[in-house]
N, C-alpha and C positions, 0 to 999 in steps of 0.2 A: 646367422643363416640357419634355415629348418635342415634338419637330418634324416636322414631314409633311414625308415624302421627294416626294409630288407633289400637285399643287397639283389644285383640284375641276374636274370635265369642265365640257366646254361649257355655259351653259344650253339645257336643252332648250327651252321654251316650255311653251304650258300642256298639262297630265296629260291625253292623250288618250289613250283606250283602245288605240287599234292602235298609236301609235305607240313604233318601235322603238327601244331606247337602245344605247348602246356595251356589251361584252362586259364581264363582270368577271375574266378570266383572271387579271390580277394579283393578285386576293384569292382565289381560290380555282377549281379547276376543279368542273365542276357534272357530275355522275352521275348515272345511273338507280338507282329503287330502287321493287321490288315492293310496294304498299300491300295490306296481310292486309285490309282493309274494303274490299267490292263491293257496288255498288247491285245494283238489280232481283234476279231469280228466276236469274239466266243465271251467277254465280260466275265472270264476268270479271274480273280482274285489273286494277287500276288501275296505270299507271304513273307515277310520283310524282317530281320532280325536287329536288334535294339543294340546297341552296343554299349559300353559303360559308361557310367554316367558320374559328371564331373571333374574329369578326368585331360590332362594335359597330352597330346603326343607332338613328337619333336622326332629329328634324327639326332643322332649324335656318334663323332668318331673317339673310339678307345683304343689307343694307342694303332696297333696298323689296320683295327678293324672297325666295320661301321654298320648302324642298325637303325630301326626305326625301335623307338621307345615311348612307351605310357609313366606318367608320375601325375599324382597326385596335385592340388596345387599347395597342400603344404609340406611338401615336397616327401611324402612316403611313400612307399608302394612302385617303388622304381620297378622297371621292369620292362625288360627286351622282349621286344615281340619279334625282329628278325633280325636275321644278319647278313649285313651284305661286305662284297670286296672294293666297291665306291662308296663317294659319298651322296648321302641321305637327304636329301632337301625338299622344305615345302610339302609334310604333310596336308591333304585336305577332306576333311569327312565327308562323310555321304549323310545326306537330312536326316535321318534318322538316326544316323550314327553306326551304325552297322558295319560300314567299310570303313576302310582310310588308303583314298590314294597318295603316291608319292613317287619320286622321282630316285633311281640310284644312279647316280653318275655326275661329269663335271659341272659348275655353277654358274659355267662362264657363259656369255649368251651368244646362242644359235650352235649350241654346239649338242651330240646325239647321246641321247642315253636311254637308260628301261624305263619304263612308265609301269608300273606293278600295283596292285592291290592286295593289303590285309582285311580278308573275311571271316567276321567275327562268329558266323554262324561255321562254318568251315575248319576255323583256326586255321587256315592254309596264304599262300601267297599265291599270285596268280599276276604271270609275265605278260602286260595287254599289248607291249610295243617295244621293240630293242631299236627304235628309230624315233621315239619321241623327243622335241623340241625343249631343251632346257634351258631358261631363261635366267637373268640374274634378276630381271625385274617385278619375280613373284610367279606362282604358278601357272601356268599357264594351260591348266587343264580345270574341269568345272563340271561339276555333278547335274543330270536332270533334276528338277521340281520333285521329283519322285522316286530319285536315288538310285532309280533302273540304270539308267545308261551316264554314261562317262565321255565329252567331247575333250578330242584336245589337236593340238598342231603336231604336225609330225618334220622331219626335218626339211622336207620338200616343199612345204607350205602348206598342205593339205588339211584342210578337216577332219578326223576318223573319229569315228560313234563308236566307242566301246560295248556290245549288252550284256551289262552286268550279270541278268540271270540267265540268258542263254550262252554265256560265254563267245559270242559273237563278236567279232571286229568287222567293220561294216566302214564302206565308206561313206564319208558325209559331204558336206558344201564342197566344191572344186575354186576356189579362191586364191591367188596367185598372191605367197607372201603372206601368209595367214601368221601370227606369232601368238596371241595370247585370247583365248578364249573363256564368255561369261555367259554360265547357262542363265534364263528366266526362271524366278521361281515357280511364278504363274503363268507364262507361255513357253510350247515348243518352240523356239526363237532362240536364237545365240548371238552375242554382241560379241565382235571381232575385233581387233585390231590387225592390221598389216603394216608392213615398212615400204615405204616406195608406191609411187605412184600416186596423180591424182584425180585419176578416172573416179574413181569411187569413192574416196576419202578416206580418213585414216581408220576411223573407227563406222563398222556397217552392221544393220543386221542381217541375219540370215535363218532360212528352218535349217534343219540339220540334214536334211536331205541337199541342200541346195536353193530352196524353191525362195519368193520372195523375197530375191535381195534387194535392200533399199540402204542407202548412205544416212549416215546418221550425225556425221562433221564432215565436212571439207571445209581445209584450210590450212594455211603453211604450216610446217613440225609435225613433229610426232607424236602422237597420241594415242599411249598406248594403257596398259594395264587396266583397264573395264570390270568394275563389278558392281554387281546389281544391288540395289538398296533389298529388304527383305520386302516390302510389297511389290517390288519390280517395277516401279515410277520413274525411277530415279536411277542414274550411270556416275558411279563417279571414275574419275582416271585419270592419270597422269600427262600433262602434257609439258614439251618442249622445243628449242631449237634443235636440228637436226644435231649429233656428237654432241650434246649438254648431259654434263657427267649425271648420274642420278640423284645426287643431293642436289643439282640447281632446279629440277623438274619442279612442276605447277602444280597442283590439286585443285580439280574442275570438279562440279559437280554437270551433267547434263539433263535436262528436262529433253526426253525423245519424241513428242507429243506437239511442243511446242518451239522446241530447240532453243530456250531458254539457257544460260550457262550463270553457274554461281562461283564465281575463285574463292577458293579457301585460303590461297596463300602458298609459299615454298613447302613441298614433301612429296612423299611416295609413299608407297608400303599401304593405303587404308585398308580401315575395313569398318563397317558400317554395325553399331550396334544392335545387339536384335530386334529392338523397337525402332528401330531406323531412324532415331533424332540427334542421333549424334553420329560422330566419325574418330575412330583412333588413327595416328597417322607416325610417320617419322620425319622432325625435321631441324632445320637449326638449332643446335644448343645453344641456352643463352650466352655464353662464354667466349663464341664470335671462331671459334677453333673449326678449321673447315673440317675435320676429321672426325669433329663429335655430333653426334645427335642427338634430339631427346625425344620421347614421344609426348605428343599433343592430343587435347582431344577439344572437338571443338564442333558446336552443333550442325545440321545437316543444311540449315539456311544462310549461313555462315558468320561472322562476329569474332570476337576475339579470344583465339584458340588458348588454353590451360595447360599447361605444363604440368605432366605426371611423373616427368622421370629428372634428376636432375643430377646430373652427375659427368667424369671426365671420360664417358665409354661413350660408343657408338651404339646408341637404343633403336633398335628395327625388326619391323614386323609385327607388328601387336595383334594381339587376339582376344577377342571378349569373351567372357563367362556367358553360360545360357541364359543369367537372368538380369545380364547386362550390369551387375556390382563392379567386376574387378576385372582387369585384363593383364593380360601375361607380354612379357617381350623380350627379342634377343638383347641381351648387355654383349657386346664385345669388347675384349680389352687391346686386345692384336691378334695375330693368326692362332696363335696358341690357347689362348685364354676367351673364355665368354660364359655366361650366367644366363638361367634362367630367372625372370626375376617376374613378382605379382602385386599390382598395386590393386590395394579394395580404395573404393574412390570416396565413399564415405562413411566415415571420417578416413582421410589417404592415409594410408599405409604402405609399405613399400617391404618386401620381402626377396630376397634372392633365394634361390634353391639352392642346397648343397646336392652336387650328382657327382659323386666321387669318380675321380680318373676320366670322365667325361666332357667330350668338348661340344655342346651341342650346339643346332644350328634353331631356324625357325620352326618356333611352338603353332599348335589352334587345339584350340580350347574344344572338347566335345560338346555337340551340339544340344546336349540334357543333361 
């Protein structure tokens, strides 16, 4: 296992908006970069901050306390960036990299907790929702194309439009039963899942205002977890019978255009390389053990998925490097125990992290 050259900062105390944390100079310097998307009529120029590059973040609990965390991926340079009194789940960058939303609170699904952001320009945390939606089946919140604004479900069902640089909460689509949202990279448009009902169907789109809503599957089960390939073509997401535990779930792919569907086979958890030809995913270990998983990866038209992870843990979650070589996943062993672990795919390699006295949850990999 690789070893942390330095050991996690100070605890801060609890994630308050203003307050400021230590610098990341040792992972990475942080630069300006002109964002192509401008609100209002005025075609001012957004200036957008780069966040570090290469770089791992994950939550993880230490003993009774918990935080969102940065590591390396050969596992140095640990380092706490907050702390919180729940647990930390479902890191997710902002395109450039700049932010990282995240969830503090329970895992269990439909149940309320903070929806917060780390601003790397800022070094601050900032509390967008103490009634966001927490899902067990992956986040359920989703960056604009342009890393401005933040949608996500709240516990009512609701849409709400976070804006990033006006510090704005806004409300968005009014959709009955909303649970897991997926921004477009290339359009104002959001692909929805809901539970219930089949006026509309499970998974729809919608602007984030509300406006043009159109259905995008109808049909028995549930069809939930939605994310968008990087050219925004292509939906992949999980589907099931209504109560089918989450290891029996499907991986679909959706052509929206034409409503084409591609089965990939048993799992959950994707997520779409950045060239968008392949899919890392979690699903049956070869070992036939209903408790284990391994992850797979296996191309975007579909064929016979490759086993990257092989082992007697539960592998969930993966997340790909920026330049699409290696990807990261959770190993858990049982409640107590779990690893972050990194396979380079060629030639595979397989590496667990050492993160001392830490129990962490789901990795993603920085977006540079």
């Amino acid at each position: 296992m690789s070893q942390t050259s330095e050991k996690p900062l100070n605890r801060l105390g609890s994630a308050v908006s203003t307050r400021r944390l230590p610098a990341l100079a040792a992972l990475a310097t942080l630069c300006l970069v002109l964002a192509i998307g401008c609100g209002g009529g005025g075609g001012d120029a957004i200036v957008r901050v780069e966040g570090p590059v290469n770089v791992i973040a994950f939550g993880a609990q230490d003993g009774e306390r918990h935080g969102l965390y940065l590591v390396r991926p050969d596992g140095s340079g640990l380092r706490a960036l907050t702390a919180e009194e729940a647990v930390v789940s479902f890191p997710v960058w902002s395109p450039a990299g700049g932010r990282i939303a995240y969830y503090a609170g329970a895992t269990e699904p439909q149940l309320t907790g903070a929806l917060r952001i780390y601003d790397f320009a800022t070094e601050s945390v900032i509390t967008v929702s103490d009634r966001a939606l927490i899902s067990a089946l992956g986040p359920a919140m989703s960056w604009s194309g342009d890393g401005g604004r933040l949608a996500f479900a709240d516990v009512e069902g609701q849409i709400r439009i976070y804006d990033a640089d006006s510090g704005k909460l806004l409300d968005g689509a009014v959709v009955s039963s909303s649970v897991m949202v997926a921004w477009s990279p290339i359009r104002d448009e959001l692909a929805v899942s809901r539970q219930g009902g089949a006026s509309l169907g499970d998974l729809y789109a919608v602007q984030p205002d509300g406006g043009g809503l159109r259905p995008l599957l109808q049909r028995q089960g549930d069809d939930t977890a939605p994310v968008w390939s990087p050219d925004g073509e292509l939906l992949v997401f999980s589907s099931a019978p209504p109560n089918t535990e989450q290891e029996r779930q499907q991986l679909l792919i959706l052509d929206p255009e034409t409503g084409a569907l591609t089965e990939l086979g048993q799992g959950f958890g994707a997520a779409w390389s950045p060239d968008g030809e392949r899919l890392a995913y979690s699903g049956q270990a070869g070992d036939g053990a209903a408790q284990n998983q391994d992850i797979f990866i296996v191309a975007a038209g579909g064929g016979e998925p490759q086993a990257i992870s092989s082992s007697v843990t539960r592998d969930v979650w993966p997340s790909w490097s920026a330049d699409g070589e290696r990807v990261v996943y959770l190993a858990r062993v049982d409640r107590t125990t779990a690893f972050l672990c990194v396979v380079r795919l060629q030639p595979e390699e397989r590496d667990c992290l050492d993160l001392p006295g830490l129990l962490p949850s789901a990795p993603a990999w920085s977006p540079r």
